[in-house]
VOGU-3710 file (C-alpha; in Angstrom, 3 decimals, decimal comma):
1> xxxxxxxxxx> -23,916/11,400/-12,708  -21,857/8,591/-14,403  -21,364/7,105/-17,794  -23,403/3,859/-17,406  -26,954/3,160/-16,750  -28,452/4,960/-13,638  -27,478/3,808/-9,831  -29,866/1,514/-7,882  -30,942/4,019/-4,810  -28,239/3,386/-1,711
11> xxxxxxxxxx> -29,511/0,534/0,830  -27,664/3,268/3,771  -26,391/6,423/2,633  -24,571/7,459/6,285  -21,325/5,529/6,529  -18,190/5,770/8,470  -14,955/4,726/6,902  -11,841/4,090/8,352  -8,326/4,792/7,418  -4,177/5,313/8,901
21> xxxxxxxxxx> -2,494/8,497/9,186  -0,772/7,961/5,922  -0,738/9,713/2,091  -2,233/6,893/0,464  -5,296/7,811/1,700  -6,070/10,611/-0,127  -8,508/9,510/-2,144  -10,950/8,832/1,097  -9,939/12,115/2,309  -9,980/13,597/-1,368
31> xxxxxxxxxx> -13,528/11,738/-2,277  -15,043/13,456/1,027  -13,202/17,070/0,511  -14,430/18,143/-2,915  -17,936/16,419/-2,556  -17,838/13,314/-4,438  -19,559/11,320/-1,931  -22,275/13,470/-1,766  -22,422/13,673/-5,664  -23,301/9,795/-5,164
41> xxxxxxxxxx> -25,344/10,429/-2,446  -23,794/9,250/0,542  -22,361/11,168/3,596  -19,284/9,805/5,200  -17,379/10,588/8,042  -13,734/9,444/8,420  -12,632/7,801/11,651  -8,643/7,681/11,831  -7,340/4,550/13,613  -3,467/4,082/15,145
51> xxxxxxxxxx> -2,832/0,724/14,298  -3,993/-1,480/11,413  -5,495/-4,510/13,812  -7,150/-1,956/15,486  -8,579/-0,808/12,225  -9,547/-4,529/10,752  -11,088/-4,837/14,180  -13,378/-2,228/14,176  -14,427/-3,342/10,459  -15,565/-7,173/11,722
61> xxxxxxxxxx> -17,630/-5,854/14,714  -19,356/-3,590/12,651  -18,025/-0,049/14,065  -17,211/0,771/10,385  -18,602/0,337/7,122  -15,489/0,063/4,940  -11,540/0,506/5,635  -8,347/1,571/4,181  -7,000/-1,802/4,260  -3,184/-3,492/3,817
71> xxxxxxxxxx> -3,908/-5,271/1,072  -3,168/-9,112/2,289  -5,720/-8,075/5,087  -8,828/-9,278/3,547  -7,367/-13,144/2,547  -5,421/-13,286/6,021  -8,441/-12,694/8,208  -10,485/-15,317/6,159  -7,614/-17,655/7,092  -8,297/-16,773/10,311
81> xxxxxxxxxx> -4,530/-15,040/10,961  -3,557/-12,414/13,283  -6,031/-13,398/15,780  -9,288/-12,597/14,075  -10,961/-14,216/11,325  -13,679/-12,847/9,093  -14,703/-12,899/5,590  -13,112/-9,425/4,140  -13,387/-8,377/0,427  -12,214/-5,871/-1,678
91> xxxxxxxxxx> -13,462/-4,983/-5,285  -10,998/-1,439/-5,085  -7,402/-0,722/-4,769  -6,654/2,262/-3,573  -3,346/2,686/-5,469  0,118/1,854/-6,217  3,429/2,176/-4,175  3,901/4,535/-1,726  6,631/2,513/0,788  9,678/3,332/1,435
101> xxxxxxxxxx> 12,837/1,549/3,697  14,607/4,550/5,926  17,637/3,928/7,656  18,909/5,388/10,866  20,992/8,135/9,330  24,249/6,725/11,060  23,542/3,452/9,432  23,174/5,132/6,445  26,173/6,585/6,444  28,014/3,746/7,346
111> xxxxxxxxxx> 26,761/1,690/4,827  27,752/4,305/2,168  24,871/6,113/1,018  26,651/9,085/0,400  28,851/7,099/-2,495  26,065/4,328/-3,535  22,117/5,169/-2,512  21,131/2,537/-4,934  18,257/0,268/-3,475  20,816/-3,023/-4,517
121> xxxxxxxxxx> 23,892/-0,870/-3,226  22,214/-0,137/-0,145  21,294/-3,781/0,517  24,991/-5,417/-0,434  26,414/-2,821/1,777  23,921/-4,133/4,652  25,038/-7,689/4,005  29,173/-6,524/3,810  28,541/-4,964/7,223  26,755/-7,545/8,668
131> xxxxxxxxxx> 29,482/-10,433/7,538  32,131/-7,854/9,331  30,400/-7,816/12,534  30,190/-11,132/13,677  29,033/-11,983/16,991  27,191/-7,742/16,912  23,880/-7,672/18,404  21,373/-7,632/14,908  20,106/-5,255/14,088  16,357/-3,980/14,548
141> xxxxxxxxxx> 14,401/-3,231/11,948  9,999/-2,377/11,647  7,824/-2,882/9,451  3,745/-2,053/10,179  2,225/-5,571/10,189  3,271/-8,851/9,120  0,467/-9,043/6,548  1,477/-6,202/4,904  3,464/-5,545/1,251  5,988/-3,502/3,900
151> xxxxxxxxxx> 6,879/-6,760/5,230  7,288/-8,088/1,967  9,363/-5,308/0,874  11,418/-5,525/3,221  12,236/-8,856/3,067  12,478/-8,629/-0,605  15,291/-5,783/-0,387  17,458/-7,865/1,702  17,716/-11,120/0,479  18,256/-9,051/-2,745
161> xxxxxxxxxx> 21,440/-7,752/-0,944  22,281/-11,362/0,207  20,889/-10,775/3,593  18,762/-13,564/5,471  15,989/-12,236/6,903  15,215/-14,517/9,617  18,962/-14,588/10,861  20,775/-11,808/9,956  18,242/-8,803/11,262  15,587/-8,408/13,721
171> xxxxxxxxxx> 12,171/-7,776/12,510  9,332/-6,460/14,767  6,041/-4,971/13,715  5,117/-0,968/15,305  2,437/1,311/14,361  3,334/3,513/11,540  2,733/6,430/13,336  5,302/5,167/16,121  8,521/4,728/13,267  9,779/7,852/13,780
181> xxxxxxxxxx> 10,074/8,170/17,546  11,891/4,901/17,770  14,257/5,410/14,977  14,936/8,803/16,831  15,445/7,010/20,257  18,312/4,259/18,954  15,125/1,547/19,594  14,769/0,567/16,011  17,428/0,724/13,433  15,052/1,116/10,208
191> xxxxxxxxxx> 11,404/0,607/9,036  9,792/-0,339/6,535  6,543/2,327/6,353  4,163/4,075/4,026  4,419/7,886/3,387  4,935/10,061/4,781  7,112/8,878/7,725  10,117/8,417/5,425  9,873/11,915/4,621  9,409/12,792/7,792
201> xxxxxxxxxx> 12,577/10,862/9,153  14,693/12,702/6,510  13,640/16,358/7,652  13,893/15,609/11,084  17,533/14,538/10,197  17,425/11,345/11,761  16,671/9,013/8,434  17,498/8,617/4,910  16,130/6,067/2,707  17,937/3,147/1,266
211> xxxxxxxxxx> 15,021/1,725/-1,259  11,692/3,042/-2,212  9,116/0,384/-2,712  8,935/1,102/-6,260  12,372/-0,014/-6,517  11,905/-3,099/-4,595  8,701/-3,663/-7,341  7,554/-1,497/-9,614  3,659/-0,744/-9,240  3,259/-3,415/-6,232
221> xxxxxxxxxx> -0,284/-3,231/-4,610  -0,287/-1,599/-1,214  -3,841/-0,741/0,110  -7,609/-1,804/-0,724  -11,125/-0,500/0,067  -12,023/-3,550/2,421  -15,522/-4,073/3,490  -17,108/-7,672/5,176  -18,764/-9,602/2,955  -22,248/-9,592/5,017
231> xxxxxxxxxx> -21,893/-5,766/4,535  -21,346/-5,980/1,078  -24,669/-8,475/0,856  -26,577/-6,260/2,806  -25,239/-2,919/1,055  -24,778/-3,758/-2,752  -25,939/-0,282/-3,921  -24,528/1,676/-1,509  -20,801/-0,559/-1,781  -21,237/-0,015/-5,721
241> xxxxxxxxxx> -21,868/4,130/-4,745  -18,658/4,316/-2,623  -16,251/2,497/-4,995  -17,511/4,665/-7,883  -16,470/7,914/-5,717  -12,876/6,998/-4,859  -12,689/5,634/-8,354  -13,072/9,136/-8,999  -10,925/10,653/-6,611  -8,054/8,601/-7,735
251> xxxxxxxxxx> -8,775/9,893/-11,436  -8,343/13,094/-10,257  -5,227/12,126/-8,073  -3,366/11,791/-11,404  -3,550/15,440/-11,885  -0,334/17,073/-10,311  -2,670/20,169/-9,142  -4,753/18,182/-7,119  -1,809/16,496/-5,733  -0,576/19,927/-4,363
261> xxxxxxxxxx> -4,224/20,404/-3,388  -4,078/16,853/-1,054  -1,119/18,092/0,438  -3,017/20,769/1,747  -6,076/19,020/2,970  -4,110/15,952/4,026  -2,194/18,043/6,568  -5,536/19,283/7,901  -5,382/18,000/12,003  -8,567/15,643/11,391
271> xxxxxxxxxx> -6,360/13,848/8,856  -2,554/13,522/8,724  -2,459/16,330/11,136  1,639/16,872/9,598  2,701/20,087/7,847  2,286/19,869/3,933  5,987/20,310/3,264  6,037/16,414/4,883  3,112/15,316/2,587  4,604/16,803/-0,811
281> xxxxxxxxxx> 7,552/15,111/-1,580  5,931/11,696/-2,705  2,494/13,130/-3,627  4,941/15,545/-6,137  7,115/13,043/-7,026  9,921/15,269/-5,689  11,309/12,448/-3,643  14,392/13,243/-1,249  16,785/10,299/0,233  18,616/12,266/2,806
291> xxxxxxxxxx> 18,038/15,765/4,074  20,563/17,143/1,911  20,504/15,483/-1,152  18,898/17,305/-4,094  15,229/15,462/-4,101  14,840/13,126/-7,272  12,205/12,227/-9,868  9,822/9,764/-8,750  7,126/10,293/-10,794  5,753/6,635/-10,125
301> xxxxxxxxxx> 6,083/7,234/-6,095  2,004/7,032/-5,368  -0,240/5,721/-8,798  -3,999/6,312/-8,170  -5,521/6,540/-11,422  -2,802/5,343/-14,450  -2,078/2,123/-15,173  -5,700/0,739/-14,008  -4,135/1,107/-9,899  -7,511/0,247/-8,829
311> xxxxxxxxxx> -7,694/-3,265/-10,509  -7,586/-6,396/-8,165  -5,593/-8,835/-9,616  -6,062/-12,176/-8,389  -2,402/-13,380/-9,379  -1,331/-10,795/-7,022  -3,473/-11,883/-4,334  -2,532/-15,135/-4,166  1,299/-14,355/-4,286  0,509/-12,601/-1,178
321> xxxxxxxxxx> -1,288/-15,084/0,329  1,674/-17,594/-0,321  4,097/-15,220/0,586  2,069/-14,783/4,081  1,733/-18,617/4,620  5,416/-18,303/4,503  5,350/-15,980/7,113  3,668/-18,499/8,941  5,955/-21,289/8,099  2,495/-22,343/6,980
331> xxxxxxxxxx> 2,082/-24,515/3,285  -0,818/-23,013/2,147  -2,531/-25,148/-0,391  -3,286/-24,176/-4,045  -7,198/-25,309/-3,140  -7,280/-23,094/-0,322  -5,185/-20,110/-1,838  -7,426/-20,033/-4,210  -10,652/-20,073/-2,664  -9,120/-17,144/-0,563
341> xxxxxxxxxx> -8,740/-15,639/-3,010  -11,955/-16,142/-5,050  -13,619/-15,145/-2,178  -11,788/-12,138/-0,711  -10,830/-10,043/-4,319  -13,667/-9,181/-6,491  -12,294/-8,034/-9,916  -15,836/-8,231/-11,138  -16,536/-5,299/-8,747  -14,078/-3,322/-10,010
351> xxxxxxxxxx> -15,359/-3,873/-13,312  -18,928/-3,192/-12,438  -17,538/0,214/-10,986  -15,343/1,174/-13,835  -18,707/0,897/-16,437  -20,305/3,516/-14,919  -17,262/5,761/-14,821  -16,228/4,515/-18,859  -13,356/3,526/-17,350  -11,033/0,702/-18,638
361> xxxxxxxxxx> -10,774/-2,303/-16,679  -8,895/-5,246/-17,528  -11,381/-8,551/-19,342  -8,537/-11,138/-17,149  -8,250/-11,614/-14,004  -4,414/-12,212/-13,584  -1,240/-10,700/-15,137  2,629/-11,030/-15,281  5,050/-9,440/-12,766  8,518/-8,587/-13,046
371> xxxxxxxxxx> 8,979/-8,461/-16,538  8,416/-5,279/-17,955  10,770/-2,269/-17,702  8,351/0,598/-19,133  4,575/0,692/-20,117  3,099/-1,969/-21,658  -0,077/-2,778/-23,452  -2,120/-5,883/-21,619  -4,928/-5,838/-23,578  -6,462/-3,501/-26,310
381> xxxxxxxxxx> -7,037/-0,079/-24,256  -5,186/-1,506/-21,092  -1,859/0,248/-20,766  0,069/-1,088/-17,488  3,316/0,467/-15,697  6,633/-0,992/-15,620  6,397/-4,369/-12,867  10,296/-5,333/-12,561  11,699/-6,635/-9,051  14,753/-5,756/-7,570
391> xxxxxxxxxx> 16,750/-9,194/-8,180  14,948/-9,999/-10,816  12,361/-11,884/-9,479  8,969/-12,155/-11,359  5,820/-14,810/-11,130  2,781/-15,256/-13,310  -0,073/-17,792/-11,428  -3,340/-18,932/-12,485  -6,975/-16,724/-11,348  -8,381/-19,386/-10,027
//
């Protein structure tokens, strides 16, 4: 069954996990579609949510076992932000990327990105237009949840363009599903969103992108398997089970076949419920800005498996966590980011899960960002993808 000593029995072996109508959840849908949960003995059914407080909700009361989670969702709700606190963890990322900034295509246009669809480009031309239009109603732009690496994006990609983000836009938070529609009726005049609602936007005509999150930051987190501590306590086996089997699935997820093969399942109507034409553009890495623009290489566009995706790193966690207390105009204390922290991402989880698979997991618990331009060796047998951040911004801080 695995490469490491035999499984403890499960504690539960029926579960119900949640997850968003997006791409990056193919390895829940992937793990239940070619049997891997049953190969570890557990049968799960997938409930899909609309909105992401609905679906951190419905994990703290209990109504699910485990979530596809935003990954500053597990810290933030043990802070107690966003209306609900509860002690969250994670010991899985579910991958790598996957975001994307779309423009209305007018604004597009205007801005250029028929000369100059460069993330940077994109963003200077933002700030130009902005500076020429004084006294113009700002403009509107989504993102899915301000705890979210969308939000962070975003931000990221203007200020990178010289653009202040809490003067010079509008930023309000919609459902991922509802980014379309209200780019489409003049509401909103961009988004920030996961795939594939970019791609979506650009076939329909009515989008084209101006960055993809791996330009903003190469290999940035995006979304975790999240699960309440007192489940985890109560469920150790069965937790240990589940992580193993979308370990797995995003092992296989590197394979372009199976790629093509999530496109198809994905679009099933119990899932993303979207034609597969939508869903293969980023899952392919045949990535198209603008409807009719020749699509590009973007090989990197959703990681599951390379570069250890699934790893937790704590340094990450608590850049989020100060990045979110910034949100919140809130000075979040190195004491209390890093209990957060401590408490909410469990790299020793992901290391106990890796063991059984042989899988390589990292021995540290935090890393470097933003300085590396290609792959790059972190530790004997620990090969890591290019981190750089548009700007030039990087941070290394301590595990805790």
């Amino acid at each position: 069954m695995t490469r490491g000593k035999q499984l403890p029995p499960p504690e539960k072996s029926a579960l119900t996990l949640g997850f968003m109508r997006l791409s990056d959840s193919a390895p829940l849908v992937m793990a239940r579609e070619t049997g891997l949960f049953a190969r570890y003995g557990l049968e799960v059914a997938l409930a899909r949510e609309v909105s992401w407080a609905n679906l951190r909700d419905k994990l703290v009361v209990g109504k699910l076992d485990a979530a596809h989670l935003l990954a500053p969702l597990p810290m933030m709700t043990g802070l107690g932000a966003g209306g609900m606190r509860a002690n969250l963890l994670t010991g899985l990322s579910l991958g790598l990327n996957g975001n994307a900034i779309t423009l209305s295509r007018a604004l597009w246009e205007a801005l250029g990105g028929e000369r100059d669809a460069s993330a940077p480009g994109m963003a200077a031309a933002l700030r130009a237009r902005i500076a020429g239009s004084p006294g113009a109603e700002p403009l509107t732009l989504a993102t899915v949840h301000l705890f979210s690496m969308h939000t962070f994006q975003l931000r990221m990609w203007l200020r990178a363009g010289g653009v202040d983000p809490e003067r010079d836009v509008r930023i309000i938070v919609l459902p991922p599903e509802q980014m379309c529609d209200s780019l489409a009726r003049g509401i909103i005049d961009g988004f920030c969103v996961g795939e594939p609602w970019n791609t979506l936007a650009v076939q329909q005509g009515i989008g084209a992108v101006a960055a993809t999150g791996h330009e903003i930051w190469n290999n940035a987190p995006e979304k975790v398997l999240g699960v309440t501590e007192a489940w985890h306590n109560h469920h150790p086996a069965t937790h240990l089970r589940l992580r193993i089997a979308i370990m797995a699935a995003c092992q296989a997820l590197a394979e372009p076949a199976q790629r093509e093969r999530a496109a198809q399942i994905l679009s099933q109507a119990q899932y993303l419920g979207l034609p597969a034409k939508v869903l293969l553009p980023s899952l392919t890495g045949r990535f198209s800005r603008a409807k009719h623009l020749a699509p590009m290489d973007a090989p990197d566009f959703h990681v599951f498996g390379r570069y250890c995706a699934g790893f937790p790193w704590r340094s990450q966690a608590q850049w989020m966590v100060r990045s979110s207390g910034a949100l919140l105009g809130k000075d979040i204390g190195e004491e209390q980011c890093r209990a957060l922290v401590q408490q909410s991402w469990r790299p020793d989880l992901y290391r106990e899960a890796a063991r059984h698979l042989g899988l390589p997991a990292p021995s540290r618990d935090a890393r470097p960002e933003g300085l590396h331009a290609g792959c790059w060796e972190f530790e004997p047998g620990v090969v890591l993808g290019p981190d750089l951040m548009i700007g030039g911004g990087q941070f290394r801080l301590s595990a805790g």
